[in-house]
C-alpha positions as CSV (number, residue, x, y, z in Angstrom):
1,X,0.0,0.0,0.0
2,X,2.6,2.8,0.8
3,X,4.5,1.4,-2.6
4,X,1.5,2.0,-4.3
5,X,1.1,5.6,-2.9
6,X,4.5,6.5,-3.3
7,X,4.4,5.2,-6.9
8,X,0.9,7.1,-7.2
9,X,2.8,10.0,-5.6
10,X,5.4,10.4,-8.0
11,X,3.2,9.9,-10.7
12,X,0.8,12.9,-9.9
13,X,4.7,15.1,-9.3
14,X,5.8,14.6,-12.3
15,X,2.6,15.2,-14.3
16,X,2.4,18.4,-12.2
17,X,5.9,19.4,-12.9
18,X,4.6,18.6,-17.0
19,X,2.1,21.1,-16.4
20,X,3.9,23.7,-14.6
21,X,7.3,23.7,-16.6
22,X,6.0,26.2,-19.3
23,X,4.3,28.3,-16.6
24,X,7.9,28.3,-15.2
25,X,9.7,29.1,-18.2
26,X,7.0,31.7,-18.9
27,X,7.8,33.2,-15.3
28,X,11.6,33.4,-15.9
29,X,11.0,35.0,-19.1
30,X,8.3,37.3,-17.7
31,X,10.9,38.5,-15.2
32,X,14.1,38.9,-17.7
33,X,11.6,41.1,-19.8
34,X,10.5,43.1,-16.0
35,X,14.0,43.8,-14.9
36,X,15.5,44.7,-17.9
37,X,15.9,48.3,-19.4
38,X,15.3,50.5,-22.2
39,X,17.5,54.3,-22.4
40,X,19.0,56.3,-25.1
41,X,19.5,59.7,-26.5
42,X,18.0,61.8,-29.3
43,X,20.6,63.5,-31.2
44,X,20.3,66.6,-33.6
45,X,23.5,68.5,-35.0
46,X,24.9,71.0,-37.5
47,X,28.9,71.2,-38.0
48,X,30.3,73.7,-40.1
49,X,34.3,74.2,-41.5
50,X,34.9,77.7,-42.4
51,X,38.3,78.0,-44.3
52,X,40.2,81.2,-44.8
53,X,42.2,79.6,-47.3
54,X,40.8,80.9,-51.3
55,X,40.8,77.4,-52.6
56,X,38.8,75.4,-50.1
57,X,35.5,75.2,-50.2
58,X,33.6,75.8,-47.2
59,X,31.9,72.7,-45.8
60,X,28.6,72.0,-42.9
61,X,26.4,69.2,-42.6
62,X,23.6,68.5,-40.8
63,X,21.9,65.3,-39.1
64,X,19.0,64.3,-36.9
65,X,18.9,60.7,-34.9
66,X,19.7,58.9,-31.8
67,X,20.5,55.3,-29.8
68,X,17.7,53.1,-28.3
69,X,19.4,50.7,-26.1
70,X,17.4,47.7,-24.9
71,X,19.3,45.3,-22.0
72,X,17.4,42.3,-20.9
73,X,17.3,41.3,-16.8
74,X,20.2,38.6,-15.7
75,X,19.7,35.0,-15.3
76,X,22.5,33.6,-13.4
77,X,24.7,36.5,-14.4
78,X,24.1,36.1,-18.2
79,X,21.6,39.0,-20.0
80,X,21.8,40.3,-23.9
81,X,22.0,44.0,-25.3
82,X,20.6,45.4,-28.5
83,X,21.1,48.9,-29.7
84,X,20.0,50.7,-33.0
85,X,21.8,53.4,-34.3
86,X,20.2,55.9,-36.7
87,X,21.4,59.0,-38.5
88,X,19.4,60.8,-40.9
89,X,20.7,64.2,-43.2
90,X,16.6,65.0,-43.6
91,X,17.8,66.0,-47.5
92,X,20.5,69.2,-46.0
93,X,23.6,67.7,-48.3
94,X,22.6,69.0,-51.2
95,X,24.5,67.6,-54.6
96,X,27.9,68.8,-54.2
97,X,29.8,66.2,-51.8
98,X,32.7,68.5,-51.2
99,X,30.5,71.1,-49.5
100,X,29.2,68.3,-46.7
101,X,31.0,67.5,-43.8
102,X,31.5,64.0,-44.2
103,X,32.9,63.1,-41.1
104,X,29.4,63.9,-39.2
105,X,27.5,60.8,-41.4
106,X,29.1,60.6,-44.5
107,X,27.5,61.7,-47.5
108,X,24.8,58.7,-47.9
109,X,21.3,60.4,-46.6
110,X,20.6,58.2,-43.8
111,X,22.3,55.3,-41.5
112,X,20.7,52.8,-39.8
113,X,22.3,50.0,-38.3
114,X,22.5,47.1,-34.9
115,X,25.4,49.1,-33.1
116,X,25.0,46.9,-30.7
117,X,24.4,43.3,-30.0
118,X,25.7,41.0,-26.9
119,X,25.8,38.6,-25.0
120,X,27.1,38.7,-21.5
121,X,28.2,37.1,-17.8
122,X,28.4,39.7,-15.1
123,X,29.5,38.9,-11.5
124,X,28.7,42.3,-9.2
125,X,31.9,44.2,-8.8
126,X,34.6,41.1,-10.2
127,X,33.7,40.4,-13.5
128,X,32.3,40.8,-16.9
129,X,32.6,38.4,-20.1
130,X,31.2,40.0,-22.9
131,X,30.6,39.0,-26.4
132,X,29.4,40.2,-29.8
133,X,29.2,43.6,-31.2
134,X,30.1,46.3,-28.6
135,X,31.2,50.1,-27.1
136,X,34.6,49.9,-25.4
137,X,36.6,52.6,-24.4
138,X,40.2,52.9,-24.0
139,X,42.8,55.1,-24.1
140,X,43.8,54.1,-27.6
141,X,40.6,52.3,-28.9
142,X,37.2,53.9,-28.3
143,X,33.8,54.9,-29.2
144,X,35.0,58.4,-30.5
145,X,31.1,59.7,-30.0
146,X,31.4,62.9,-30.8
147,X,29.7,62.6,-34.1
148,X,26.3,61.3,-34.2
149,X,26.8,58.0,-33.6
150,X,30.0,56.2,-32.0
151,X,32.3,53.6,-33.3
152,X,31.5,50.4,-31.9
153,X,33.5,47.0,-32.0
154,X,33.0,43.3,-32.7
155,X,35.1,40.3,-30.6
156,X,35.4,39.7,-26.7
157,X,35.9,41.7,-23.9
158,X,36.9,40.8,-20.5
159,X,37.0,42.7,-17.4
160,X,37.8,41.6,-13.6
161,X,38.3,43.4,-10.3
162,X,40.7,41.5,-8.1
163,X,40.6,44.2,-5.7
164,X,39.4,47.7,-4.6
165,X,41.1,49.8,-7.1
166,X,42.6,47.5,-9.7
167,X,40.8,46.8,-12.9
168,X,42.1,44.5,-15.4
169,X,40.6,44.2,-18.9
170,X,41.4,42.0,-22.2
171,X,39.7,42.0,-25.3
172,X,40.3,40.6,-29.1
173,X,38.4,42.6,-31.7
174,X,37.5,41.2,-35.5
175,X,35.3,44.2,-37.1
176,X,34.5,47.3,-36.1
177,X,31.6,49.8,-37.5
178,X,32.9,53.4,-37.9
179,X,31.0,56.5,-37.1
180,X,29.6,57.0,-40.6
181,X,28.9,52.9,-41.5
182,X,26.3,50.6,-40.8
183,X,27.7,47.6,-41.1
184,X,30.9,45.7,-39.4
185,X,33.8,45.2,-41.6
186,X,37.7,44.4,-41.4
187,X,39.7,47.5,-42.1
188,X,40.0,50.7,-40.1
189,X,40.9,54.8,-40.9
190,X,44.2,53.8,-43.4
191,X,41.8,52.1,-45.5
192,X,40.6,53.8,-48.3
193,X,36.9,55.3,-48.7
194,X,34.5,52.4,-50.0
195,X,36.9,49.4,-49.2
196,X,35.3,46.5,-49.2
197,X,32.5,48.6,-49.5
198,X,33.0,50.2,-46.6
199,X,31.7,54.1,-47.2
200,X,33.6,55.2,-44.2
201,X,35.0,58.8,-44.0
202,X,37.4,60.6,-42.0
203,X,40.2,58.3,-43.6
204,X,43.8,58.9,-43.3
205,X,44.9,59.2,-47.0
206,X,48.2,57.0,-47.2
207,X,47.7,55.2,-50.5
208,X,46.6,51.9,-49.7
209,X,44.5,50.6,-52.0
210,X,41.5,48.4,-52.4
211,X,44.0,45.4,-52.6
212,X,45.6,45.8,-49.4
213,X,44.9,42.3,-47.2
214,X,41.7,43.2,-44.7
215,X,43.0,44.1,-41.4
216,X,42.5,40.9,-38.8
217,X,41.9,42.6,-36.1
218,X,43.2,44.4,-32.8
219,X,44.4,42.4,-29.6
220,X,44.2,44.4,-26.4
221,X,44.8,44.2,-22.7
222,X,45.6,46.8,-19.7
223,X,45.3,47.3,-16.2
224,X,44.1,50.4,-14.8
225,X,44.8,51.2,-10.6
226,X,43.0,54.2,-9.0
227,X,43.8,55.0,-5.2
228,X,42.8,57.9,-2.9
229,X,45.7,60.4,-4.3
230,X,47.4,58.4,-7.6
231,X,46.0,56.9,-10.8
232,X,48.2,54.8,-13.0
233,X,47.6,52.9,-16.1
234,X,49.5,50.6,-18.2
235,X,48.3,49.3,-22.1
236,X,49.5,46.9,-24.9
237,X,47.8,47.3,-28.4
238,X,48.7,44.6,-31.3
239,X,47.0,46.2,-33.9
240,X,47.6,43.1,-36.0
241,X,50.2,44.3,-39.0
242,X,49.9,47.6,-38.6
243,X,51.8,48.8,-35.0
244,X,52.4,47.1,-31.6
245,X,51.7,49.8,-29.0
246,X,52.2,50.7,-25.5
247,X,51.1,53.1,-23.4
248,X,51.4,54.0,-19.8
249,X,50.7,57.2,-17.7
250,X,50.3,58.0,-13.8
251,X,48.8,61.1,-12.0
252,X,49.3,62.1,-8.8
253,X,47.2,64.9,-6.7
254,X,46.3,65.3,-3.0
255,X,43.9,67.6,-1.7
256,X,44.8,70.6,0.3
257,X,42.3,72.7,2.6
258,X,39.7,72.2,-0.4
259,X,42.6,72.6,-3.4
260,X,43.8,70.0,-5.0
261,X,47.2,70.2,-7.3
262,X,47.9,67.6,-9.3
263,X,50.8,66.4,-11.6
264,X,50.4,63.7,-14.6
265,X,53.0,61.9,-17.1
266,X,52.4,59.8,-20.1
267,X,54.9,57.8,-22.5
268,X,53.4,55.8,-25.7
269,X,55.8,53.7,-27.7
270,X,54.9,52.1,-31.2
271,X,56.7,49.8,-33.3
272,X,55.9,47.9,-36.4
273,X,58.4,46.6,-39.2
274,X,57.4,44.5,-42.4
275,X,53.5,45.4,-42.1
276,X,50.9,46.6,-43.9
277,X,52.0,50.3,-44.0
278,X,55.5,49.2,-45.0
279,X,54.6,46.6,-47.2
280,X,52.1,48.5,-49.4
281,X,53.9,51.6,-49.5
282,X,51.6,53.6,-47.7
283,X,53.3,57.3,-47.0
284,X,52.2,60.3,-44.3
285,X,53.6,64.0,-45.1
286,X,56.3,62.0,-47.7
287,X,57.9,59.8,-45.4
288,X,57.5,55.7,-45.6
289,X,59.1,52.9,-43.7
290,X,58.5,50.9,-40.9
291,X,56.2,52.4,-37.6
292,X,58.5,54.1,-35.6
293,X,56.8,56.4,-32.6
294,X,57.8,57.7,-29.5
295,X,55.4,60.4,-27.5
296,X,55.5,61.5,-24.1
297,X,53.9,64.3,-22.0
298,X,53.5,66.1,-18.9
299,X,50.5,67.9,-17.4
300,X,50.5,69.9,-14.0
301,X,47.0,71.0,-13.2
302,X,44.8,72.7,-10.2
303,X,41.3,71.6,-9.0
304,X,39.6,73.8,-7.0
305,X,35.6,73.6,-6.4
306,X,33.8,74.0,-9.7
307,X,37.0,74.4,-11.8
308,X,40.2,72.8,-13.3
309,X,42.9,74.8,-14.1
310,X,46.2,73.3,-16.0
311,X,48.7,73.2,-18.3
312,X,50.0,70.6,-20.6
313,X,52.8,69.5,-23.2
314,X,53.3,66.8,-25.7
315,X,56.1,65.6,-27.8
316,X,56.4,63.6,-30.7
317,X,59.9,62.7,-31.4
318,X,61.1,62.3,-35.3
319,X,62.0,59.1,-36.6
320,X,64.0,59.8,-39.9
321,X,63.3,56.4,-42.3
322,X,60.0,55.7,-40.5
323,X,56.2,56.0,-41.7
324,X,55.6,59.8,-41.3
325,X,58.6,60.3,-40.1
326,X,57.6,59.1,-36.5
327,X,53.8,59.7,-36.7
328,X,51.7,57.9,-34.3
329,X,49.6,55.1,-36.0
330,X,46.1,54.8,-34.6
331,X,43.8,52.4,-37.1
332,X,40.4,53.9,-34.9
333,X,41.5,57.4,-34.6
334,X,41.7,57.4,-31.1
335,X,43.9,61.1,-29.6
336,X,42.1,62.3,-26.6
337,X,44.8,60.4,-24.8
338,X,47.4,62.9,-25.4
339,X,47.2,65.7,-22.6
340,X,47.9,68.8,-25.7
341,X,45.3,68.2,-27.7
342,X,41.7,68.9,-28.6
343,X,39.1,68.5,-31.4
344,X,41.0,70.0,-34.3
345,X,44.4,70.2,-33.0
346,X,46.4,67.2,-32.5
347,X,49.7,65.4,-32.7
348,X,47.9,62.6,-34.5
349,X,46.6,64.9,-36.9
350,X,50.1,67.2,-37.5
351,X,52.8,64.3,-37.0
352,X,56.3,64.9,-35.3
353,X,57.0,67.8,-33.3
354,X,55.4,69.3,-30.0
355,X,52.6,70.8,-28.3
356,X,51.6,73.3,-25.6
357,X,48.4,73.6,-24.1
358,X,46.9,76.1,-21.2
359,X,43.0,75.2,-20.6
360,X,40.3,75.4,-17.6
361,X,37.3,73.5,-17.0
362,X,34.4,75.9,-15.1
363,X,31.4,74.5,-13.9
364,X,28.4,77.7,-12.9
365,X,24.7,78.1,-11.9
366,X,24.0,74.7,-9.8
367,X,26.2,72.9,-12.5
368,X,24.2,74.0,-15.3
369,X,26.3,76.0,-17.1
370,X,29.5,74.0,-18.0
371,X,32.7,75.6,-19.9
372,X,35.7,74.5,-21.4
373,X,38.8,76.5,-22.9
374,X,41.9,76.3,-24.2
375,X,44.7,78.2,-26.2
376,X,47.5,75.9,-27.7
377,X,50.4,76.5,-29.5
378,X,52.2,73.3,-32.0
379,X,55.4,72.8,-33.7
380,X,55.7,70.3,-36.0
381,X,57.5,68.9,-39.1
382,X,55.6,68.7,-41.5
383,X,52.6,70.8,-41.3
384,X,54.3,73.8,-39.6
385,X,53.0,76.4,-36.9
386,X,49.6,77.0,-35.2
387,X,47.6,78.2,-32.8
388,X,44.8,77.0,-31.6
389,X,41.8,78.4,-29.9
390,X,38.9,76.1,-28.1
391,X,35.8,77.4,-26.6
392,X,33.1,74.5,-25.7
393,X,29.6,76.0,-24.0
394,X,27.4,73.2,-22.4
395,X,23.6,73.8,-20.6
396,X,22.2,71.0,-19.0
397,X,18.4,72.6,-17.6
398,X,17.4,71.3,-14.7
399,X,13.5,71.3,-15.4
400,X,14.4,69.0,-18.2
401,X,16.8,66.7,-17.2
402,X,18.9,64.6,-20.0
403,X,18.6,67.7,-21.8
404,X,22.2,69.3,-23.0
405,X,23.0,71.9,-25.4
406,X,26.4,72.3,-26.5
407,X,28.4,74.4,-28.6
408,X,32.3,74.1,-29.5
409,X,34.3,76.1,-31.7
410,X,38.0,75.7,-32.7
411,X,39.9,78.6,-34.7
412,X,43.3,77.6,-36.4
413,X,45.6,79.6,-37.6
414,X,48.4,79.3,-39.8
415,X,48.5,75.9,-40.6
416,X,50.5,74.6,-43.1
417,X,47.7,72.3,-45.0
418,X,45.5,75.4,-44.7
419,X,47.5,77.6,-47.1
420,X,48.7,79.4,-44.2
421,X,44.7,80.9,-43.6
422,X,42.6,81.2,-40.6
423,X,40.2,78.1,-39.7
424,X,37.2,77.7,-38.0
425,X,35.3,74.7,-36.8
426,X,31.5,74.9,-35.4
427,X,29.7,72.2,-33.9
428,X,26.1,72.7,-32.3
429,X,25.0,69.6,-30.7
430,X,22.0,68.9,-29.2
431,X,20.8,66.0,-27.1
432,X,18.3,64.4,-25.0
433,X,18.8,61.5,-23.1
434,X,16.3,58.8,-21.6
């Protein structure tokens, strides 16, 4: 009799368990769905480039779009991401491509495209495995989302916490999508306009051609420490055959009765021999040969409440026999690194030579009111003298918030690729993000 229960017993469990395992599955997906997340931003802005020189023509473009991100609740540590990516000209390019501002979207009227789409394993402050298409964002190899959409990349990323301070991160990268394409391919900013069918812009122009073997990839890995008073970094880049790269940089800064001085050094070396650059005979401001860099820089700084003040300098040695001469090779256009340098005015941009930089950071009205300016002055080998003037306005209204309105304006002067002329760089952004 109690065999015949039990049996009876087990019976009636598992025809219940039949019953309720969809209800079950149903449940766990209802709550993936419940605690997962939907955010974004709404994007509309006009650039304009107005040249001094007689000869250049005058460019602006303008586009209206945005991100929807969509992240599902975790299971165990594993949940998926999905973003779109649009960017559309609304007909503003007109017919003549030389007028347009490619590097904002291109010339094509609209982009749309999966910027994103992962899957990943999170364990709350130690670690994070994720794969597929992706943002990352490091010193040397980053979303670059100053345009209307950002550059996003496609491989594995790793990152783990082994204690308070000390992050470590790896990654291996196949594709990437560029700022002005909507699909993933294998080549990067030395590559030529349309490779592979590629319409990216913003190119450097080295004279590879559509033959050049497709680029396999970046491998990556770094570890970043950040105590109460110091912050150092250390990086290796294989940007597979076109430069080996590595980059370190510490910054110290204590505060005083409410002040804080602070004091920051950076060194970058890249070398590369028998690559692509080489090999194909690509050339920057006349010079060929193998990659060849050395840059470092200081920066000594103030931080007081509300306000940064600081000064900063950068030097890119020559290299004589070496692709531009000793010019710093970076396939994703990466520069914000570099402590001299903003928006137009770079040593990745103007090559060998040096680079001094005074700017402040001011924050007013409840930290509404943000402002950003610098005057800096570069030396360089190939493209000559400049000065450069940066003025960068941000509102962020409090009875809207995820509002921001931002203007930034660069003014060059003297540069050598500019026929010697004045040159002025406008970019009105506006945003709202959710």
């Amino acid at each position: 009799m109690d065999r015949k229960m039990t049996n009876r017993s087990k019976y009636l469990l598992a025809l219940g368990l039949s019953v309720l395992a969809p209800c079950s599955h149903a449940d766990t997906l209802a709550k993936i769905i419940r605690d997962g997340s939907v955010s974004g931003d709404l994007r509309s802005y006009y650039f304009s480039k107005l040249y001094g020189a007689p000869k250049q023509e005058n460019q602006d473009a303008y586009s209206l779009g945005g991100i929807l991100n969509a992240q599902s609740g975790s299971l165990d540590g594993f949940s998926a991401g999905l973003s779109f990516f649009t960017a559309n000209s609304l007909g503003t390019h007109g017919a003549d491509s030389k007028a347009v501002d490619t590097t904002l979207m291109g010339i094509a009227p609209s982009i749309n495209a999966l910027g994103q789409a992962y899957l990943q394993y999170q364990m709350p402050q130690r670690l994070l495995l994720r794969i597929g298409n992706q943002i990352i964002n490091t010193p040397w190899m980053g979303p670059r989302d100053s345009r209307m959409l950002p550059q996003t990349f496609q491989g594995i990323f790793a990152k783990v916490e082994p204690t308070t301070g000390l992050t470590i991160e790896g990654m291996r990268i196949f594709r990437w999508k560029s700022r002005t394409s909507s699909n993933y391919y294998r080549d990067n900013l030395y590559y030529p306009t349309n490779y592979d069918e590629d319409p990216l812009y913003g190119v450097k122009k080295v004279g590879l051609k559509d033959n050049t073997p497709a680029s396999n990839g970046t491998l990556a890995f770094g570890a970043q420490y950040q105590g109460e008073d110091a912050k150092l970094a250390a990086w290796y880049y294989d940007f597979y055959q076109f430069a080996n790269l590595f980059y370190t940089s510490v910054q110290y800064g204590r505060k005083v009765a409410g002040v804080t001085p602070y004091l920051a050094g950076q060194f970058m070396r890249e070398w590369e021999n028998n690559g692509i650059l080489q090999n194909y005979q690509a050339s920057l401001f006349g010079q060929k040969g193998s990659v060849n860099t050395t840059l470092w820089g200081v920066k000594v700084g103030m931080k007081v409440p509300l306000a940064n003040l600081f000064f900063a300098y950068n030097e890119l040695q020559p290299h004589a026999h070496s692709f531009g001469g000793g010019a710093i090779v970076s396939p994703y256009g990466n520069y914000t690194a570099m402590y001299a340098s903003f928006m137009t005015n770079n040593l990745l941009a103007f090559g060998p030579g040096h680079a001094w930089r005074l700017g402040a950071a001011l924050q007013a009205w409840q930290k509404q009111i943000r402002f950003l300016a610098g005057f800096a002055h570069f030396n360089t080998n190939y493209e000559g003298r400049t000065n450069g003037v940066y003025l960068d306005l941000s509102y962020f209204p409090r009875q809207l918030r995820g509002l921001s309105i931002r203007d930034r304006v660069a003014i060059d002067n003297g540069l050598a690729s500019y026929a010697g002329h004045s040159f002025l760089y406008n970019r009105l952004m506006l945003q709202y993000a959710f």
